[in-house]
C-alpha positions as CSV (number, residue, x, y, z in Angstrom):
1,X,11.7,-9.7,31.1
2,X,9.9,-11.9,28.5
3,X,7.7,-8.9,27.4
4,X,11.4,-7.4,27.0
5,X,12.9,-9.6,25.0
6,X,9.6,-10.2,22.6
7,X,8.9,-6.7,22.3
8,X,12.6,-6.3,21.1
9,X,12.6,-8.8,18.7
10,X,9.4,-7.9,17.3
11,X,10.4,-3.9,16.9
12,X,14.0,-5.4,15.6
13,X,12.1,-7.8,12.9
14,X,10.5,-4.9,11.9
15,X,12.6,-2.9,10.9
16,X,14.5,-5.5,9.0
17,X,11.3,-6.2,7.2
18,X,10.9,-2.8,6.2
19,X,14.8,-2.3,5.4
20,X,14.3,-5.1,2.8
21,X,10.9,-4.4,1.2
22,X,12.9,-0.7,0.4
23,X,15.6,-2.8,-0.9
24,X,13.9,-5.2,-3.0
25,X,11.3,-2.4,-3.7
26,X,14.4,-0.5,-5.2
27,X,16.0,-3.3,-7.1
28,X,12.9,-3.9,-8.6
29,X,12.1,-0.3,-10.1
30,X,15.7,-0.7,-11.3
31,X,15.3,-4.2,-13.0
32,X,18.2,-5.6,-10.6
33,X,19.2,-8.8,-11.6
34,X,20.0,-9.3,-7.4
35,X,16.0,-9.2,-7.3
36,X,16.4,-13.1,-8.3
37,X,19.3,-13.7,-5.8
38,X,18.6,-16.8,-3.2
39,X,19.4,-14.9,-0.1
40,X,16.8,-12.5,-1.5
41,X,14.4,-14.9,-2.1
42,X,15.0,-16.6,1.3
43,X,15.8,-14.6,4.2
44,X,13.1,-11.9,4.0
45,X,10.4,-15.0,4.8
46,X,12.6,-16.1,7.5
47,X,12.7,-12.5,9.1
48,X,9.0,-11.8,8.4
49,X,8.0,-15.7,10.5
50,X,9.9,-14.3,14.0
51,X,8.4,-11.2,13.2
52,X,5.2,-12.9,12.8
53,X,5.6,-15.0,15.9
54,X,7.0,-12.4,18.2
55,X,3.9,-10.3,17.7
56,X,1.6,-13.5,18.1
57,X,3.7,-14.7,21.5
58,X,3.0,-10.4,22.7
59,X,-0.7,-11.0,22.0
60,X,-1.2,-13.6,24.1
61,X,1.7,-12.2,26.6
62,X,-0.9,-9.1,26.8
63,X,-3.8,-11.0,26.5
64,X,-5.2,-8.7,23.6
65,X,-6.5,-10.7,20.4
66,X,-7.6,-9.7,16.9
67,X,-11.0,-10.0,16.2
68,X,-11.4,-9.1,19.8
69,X,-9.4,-5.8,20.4
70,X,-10.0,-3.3,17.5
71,X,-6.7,-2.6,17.7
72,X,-5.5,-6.0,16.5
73,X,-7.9,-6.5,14.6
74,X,-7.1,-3.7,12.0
75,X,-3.1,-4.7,11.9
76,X,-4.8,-8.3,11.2
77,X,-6.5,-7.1,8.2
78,X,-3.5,-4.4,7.2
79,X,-1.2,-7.3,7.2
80,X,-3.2,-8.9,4.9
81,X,-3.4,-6.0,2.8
82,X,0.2,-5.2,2.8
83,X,1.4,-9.2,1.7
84,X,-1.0,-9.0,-0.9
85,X,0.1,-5.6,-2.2
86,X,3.9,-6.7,-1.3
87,X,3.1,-9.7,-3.3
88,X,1.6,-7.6,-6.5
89,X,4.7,-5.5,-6.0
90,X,8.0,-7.8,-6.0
91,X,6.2,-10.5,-8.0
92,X,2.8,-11.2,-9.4
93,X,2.7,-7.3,-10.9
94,X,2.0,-7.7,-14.5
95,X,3.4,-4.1,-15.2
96,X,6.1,-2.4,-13.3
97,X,3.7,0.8,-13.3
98,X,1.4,-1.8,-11.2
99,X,4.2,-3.2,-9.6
100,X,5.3,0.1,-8.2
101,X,1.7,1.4,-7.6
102,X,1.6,-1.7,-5.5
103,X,4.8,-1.4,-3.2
104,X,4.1,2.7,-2.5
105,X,0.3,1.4,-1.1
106,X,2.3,-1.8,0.8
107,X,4.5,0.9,2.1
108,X,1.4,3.0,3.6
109,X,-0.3,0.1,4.7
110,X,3.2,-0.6,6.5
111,X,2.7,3.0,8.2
112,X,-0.7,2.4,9.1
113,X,0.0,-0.6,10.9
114,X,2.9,0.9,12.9
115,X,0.4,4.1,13.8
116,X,-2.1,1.5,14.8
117,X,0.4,-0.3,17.0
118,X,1.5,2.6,18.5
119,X,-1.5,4.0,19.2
120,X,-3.8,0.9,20.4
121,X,-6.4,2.7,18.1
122,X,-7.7,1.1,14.8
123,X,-8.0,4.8,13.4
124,X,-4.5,6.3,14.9
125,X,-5.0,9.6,12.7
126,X,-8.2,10.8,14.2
127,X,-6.4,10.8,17.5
């Protein structure tokens, strides 16, 4: 039931995380003033900690740890990858060419780690 609940709120974190980064992604190509909006600046860190927890609290629920399991170990060092390049993107970009360069190669990263997490397999595309 735990797994359950975790496992939901993780896949449901998700997809908020990714609903925003194409949001903020957007406003950004289009100079949005709403880029520097508080909610904007707030909520997407709360959202991305539960969905950091939740998949912390499922690695220990399935007893599989990065550094140990391949597996986890790549999304470890993807999700590294994709805050800096999400952080290069939305913020510390000196150009918007780099800033957009930036949030299309967060956005792969983003896939990868969703192939890898669906798979189990630190190279999901040779599969």
């Amino acid at each position: 039931m735990i797994y359950l609940a975790l496992k939901n709120l993780h896949l449901a974190t998700l997809t908020i995380t990714l609903a925003l980064f194409l949001l903020r992604g957007a406003w950004m190509m289009a100079d949005s003033p709403r880029l520097q909006a508080r909610w904007v600046r707030i909520v997407p860190h709360v959202n991305d900690t539960l969905l950091l927890v939740s998949g912390i609290a499922l690695a220990v629920l399935i007893q599989q740890y990065p550094l140990v399991h391949g597996w986890l170990t790549a999304k470890l060092f993807a999700l590294i990858a994709y805050i800096v390049l999400g952080t290069l993107a939305l913020k510390r970009g000196k150009t918007k060419p780099q800033r957009i360069v930036a949030w299309f190669a967060a956005l792969l990263v983003f896939g990868y780690m969703v192939a890898v997490a669906l798979a189990h397999d630190p190279l999901p595309f040779l599969r």
